[in-house]
C-alpha positions in Angstrom: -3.4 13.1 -33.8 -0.8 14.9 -35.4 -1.9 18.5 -35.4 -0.3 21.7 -35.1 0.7 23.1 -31.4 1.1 26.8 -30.8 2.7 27.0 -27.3 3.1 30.7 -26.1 5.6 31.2 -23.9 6.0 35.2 -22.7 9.2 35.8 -21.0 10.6 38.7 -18.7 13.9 38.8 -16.5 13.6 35.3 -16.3 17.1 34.1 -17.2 17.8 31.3 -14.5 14.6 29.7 -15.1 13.5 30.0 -19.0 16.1 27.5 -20.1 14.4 24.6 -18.2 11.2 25.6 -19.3 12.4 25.2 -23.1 13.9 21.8 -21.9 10.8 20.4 -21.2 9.3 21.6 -24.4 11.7 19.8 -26.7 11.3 16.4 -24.4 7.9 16.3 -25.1 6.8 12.9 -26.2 4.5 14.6 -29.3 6.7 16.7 -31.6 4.6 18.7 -33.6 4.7 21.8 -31.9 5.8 25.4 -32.4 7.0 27.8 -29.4 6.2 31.6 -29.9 8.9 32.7 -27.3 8.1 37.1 -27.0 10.6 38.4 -25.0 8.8 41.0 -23.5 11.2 44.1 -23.1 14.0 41.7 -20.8 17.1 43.7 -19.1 19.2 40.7 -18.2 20.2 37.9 -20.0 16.8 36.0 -21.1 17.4 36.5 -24.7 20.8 35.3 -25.2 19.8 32.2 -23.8 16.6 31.6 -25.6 18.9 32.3 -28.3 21.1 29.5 -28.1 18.3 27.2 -27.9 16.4 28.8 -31.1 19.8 28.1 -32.9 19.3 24.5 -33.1 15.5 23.9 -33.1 13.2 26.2 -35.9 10.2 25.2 -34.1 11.2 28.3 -31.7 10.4 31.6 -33.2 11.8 34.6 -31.1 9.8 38.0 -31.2 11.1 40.9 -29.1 9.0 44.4 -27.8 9.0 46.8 -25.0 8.0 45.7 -22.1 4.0 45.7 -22.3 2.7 43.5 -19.6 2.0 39.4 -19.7 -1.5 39.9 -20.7 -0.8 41.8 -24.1 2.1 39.8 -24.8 -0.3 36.3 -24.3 -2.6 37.9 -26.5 0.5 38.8 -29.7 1.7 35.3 -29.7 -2.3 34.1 -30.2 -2.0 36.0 -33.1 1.0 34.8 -34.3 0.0 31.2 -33.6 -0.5 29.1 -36.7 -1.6 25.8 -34.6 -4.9 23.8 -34.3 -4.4 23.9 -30.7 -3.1 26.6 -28.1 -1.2 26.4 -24.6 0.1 29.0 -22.1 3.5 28.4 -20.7 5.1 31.1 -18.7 9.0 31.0 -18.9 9.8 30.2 -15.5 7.1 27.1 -15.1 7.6 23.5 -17.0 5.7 21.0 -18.2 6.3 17.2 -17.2 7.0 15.3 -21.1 3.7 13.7 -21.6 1.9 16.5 -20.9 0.9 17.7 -24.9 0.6 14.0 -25.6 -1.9 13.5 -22.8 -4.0 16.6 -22.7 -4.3 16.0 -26.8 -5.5 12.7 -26.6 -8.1 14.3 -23.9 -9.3 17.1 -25.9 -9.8 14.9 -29.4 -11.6 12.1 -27.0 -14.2 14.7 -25.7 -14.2 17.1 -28.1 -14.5 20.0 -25.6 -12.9 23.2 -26.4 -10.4 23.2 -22.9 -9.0 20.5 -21.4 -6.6 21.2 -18.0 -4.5 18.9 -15.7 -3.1 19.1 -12.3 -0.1 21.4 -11.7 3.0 20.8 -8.7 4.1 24.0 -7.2 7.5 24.1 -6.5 9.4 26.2 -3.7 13.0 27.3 -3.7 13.7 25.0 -0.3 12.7 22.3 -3.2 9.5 21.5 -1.1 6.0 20.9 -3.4 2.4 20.5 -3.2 0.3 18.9 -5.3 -2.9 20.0 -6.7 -4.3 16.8 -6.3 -4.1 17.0 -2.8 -5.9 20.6 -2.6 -8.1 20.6 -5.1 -10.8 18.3 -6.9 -10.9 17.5 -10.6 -14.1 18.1 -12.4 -15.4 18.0 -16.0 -18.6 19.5 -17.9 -19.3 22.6 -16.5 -17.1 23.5 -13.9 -17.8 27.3 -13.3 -19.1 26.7 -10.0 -16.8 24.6 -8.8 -13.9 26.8 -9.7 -15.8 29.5 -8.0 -16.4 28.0 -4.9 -13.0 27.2 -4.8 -13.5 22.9 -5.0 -11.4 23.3 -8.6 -8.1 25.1 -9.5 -6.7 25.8 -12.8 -3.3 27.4 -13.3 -2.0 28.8 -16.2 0.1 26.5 -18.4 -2.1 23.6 -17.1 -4.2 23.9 -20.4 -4.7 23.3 -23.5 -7.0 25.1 -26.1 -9.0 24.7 -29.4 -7.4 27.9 -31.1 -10.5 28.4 -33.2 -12.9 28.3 -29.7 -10.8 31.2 -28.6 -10.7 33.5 -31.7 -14.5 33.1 -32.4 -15.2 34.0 -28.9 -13.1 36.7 -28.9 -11.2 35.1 -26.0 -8.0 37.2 -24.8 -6.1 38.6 -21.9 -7.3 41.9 -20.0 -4.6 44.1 -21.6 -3.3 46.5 -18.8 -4.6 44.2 -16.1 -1.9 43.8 -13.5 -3.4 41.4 -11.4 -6.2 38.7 -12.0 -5.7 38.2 -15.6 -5.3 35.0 -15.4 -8.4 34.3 -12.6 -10.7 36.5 -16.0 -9.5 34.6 -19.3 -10.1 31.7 -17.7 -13.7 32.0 -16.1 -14.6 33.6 -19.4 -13.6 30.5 -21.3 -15.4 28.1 -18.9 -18.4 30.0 -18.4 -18.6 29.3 -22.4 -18.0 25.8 -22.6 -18.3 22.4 -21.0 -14.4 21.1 -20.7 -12.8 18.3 -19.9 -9.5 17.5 -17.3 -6.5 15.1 -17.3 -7.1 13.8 -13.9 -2.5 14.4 -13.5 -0.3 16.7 -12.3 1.2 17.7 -15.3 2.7 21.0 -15.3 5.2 22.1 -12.4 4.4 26.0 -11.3 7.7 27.6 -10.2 7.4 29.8 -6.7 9.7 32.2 -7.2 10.3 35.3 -4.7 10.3 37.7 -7.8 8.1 36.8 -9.1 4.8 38.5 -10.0 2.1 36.7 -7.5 4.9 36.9 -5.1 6.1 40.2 -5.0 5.5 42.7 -1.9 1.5 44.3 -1.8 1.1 47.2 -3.6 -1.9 49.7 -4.8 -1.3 48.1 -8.4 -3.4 44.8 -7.0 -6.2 46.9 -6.9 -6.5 45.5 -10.7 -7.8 42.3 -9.4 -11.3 44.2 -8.0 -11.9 45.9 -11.8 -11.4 42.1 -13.1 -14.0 40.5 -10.6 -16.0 43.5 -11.9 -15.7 42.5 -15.5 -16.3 38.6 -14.9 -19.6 39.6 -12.8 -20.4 41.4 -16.3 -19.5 38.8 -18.2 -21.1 35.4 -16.3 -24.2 37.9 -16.2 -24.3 38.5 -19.7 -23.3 34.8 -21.2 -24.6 32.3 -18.2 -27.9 30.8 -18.6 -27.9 27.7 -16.5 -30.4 26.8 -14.1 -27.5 27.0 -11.4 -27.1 30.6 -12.2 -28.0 32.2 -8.7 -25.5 29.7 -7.1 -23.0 31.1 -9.3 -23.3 34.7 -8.4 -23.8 34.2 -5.2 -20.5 32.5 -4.9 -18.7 35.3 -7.2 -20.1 37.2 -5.2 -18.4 35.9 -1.8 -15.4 35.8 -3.9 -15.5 39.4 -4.6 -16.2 39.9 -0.8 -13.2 37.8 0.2 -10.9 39.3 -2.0 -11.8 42.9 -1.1 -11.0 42.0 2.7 -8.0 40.7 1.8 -7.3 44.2 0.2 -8.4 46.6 2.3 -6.6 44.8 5.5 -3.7 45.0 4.1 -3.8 48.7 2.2 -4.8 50.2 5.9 -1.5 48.2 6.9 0.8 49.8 4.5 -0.9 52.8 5.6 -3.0 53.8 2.5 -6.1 54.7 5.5 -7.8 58.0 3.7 -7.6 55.8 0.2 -9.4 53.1 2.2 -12.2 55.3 3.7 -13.0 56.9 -0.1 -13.3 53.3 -1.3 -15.4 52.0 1.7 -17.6 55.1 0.4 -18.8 53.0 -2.9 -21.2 50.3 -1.9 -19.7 48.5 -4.7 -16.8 47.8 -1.8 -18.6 48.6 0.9 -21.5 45.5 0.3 -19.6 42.3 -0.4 -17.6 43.3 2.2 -20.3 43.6 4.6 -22.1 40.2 3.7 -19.4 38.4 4.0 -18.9 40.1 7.8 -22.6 38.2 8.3 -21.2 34.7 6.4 -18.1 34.1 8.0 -17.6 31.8 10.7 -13.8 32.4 11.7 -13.7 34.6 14.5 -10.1 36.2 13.8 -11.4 36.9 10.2 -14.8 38.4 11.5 -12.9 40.9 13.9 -10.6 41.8 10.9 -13.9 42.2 8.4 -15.4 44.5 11.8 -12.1 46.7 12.0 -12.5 47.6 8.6 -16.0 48.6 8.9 -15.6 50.3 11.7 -13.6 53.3 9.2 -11.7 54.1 12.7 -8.4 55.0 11.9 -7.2 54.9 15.8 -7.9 51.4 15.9 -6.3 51.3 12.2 -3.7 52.2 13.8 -3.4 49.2 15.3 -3.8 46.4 12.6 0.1 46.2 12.1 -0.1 44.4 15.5 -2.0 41.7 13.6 -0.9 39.2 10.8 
């Protein structure tokens, strides 16, 4: 157990944070690693410090571009990666210092193609919650489960056979600014059986900047063309005998998620946008089975609001939270 680990790290803006997450790079208990570290088009001072760590370390290789999105800068340092194995680690999250040593020893045990742990997220009040409080651990095929919501799996809690993602043409939705993460990863696991370090191994850092924590906006419209392509895909590659289960689950997902939206685009006022969408019964359907599967009445009346494409009593959903 001695192999190569590429470890791709994309970074953006992310000066108070990214020096940490290098820290717990070079404290991990297995040495053998490289960092691709892409600096992806930063304005503030997130290269000088990667920098100063590079100096003293030549398992850090530095790239640098124009700012081109998370999802096509995960996919440049998988090209660049020279190792056996592959991990995710976004430069404001860390990993605890057994987690390569761990989640190898995993992966060459069961031979599957993923292995993922347990992640911590951590608050700025310096409050946490554990994954293994919210969510189960499963191994094998999981794609249910992580549909149905039982399992979880953030990115950076992972590790990869490099060769299982090139041959499956496994990447990032490039251009995708929202659920990119949600896509690579039921892609992989609707592929292969994997296997799971039953820890919390990687601490996820909830920053108020940061991406999944920024204000709504149109741009998270994104996250409806990725459930889109993942219905494609599982259609396309699933053959399991639970298959129905599975898109009938993707497809409360999608129904979920599309409430979610829409409530909160007629909030910030985007009502005519909402009644062209509501026109497509590619919207308009999940949103109305899940009006006839949910049993929470505040969530029912919101689901009805929406359906009822009255913009007077739009009008009144800022009332609501």
């Amino acid at each position: 157990m001695n192999d190569l680990v590429s470890i791709v790290m994309p970074a953006y803006n992310v000066q108070n944070y990214i020096g940490k997450s290098i820290e717990s790079i070079l404290l991990q208990g297995y040495k053998n690693w490289e960092l691709i570290l892409i600096d992806d088009g930063s304005s503030d001072e997130t290269l000088k410090v990667v920098e100063s760590f590079a100096c003293d370390d030549n398992r850090i290789h530095i790239y640098r571009q124009l700012n081109s999105g998370v999802s096509k800068t995960r996919n440049r340092g998988l090209d660049l990666a020279k190792g056996r194995y592959i991990a995710f680690l976004d430069g404001d999250d860390f990993w605890e210092s057994s987690f390569l040593e761990e989640m190898i020893a995993r992966i060459d045990q069961s031979r599957a193609p993923m292995v993922y742990c347990g992640c911590v997220s951590l608050y700025r009040n310096g409050s946490k919650k554990l994954h293994s409080k919210r969510f189960s651990y499963a191994k094998g095929n999981i794609l249910p489960d992580v549909l149905l919501g039982r399992v979880s799996i953030a990115n950076g809690a992972a590790l990869f056979i490099k060769d299982f993602l090139i041959d499956n043409n496994l990447k990032f939705a490039e251009g995708c600014r929202s659920g990119e993460d949600f896509e690579f990863y039921i892609r992989v696991i609707c592929l292969t059986h994997v296997d799971v370090v039953e820890k919390d191994l990687m601490v996820y850092v909830q920053r108020s900047n940061s991406a999944c924590n920024l204000p709504w906006n149109w741009n998270l419209i994104d996250k409806y063309y990725s459930l889109q392509r993942v219905k494609y895909f599982i259609t396309g590659n699933y053959n399991k005998n639970d298959k129905q289960i599975v898109m009938h689950a993707l497809d409360l997902q999608t129904g979920q998620w599309i409430y979610r939206f829409l409530w909160k685009a007629i909030k910030y006022g985007y009502k005519k946008e909402v009644i062209e969408l509501l026109k497509d019964e590619l919207w308009y359907n999940p949103l109305k089975q899940i009006s006839l599967e949910e049993s929470r009445y505040k969530d029912k009346l919101k689901i009805k609001i929406i359906l009822s494409k009255n913009e007077r009593i739009w009008s009144l959903i800022s009332c609501f939270r």
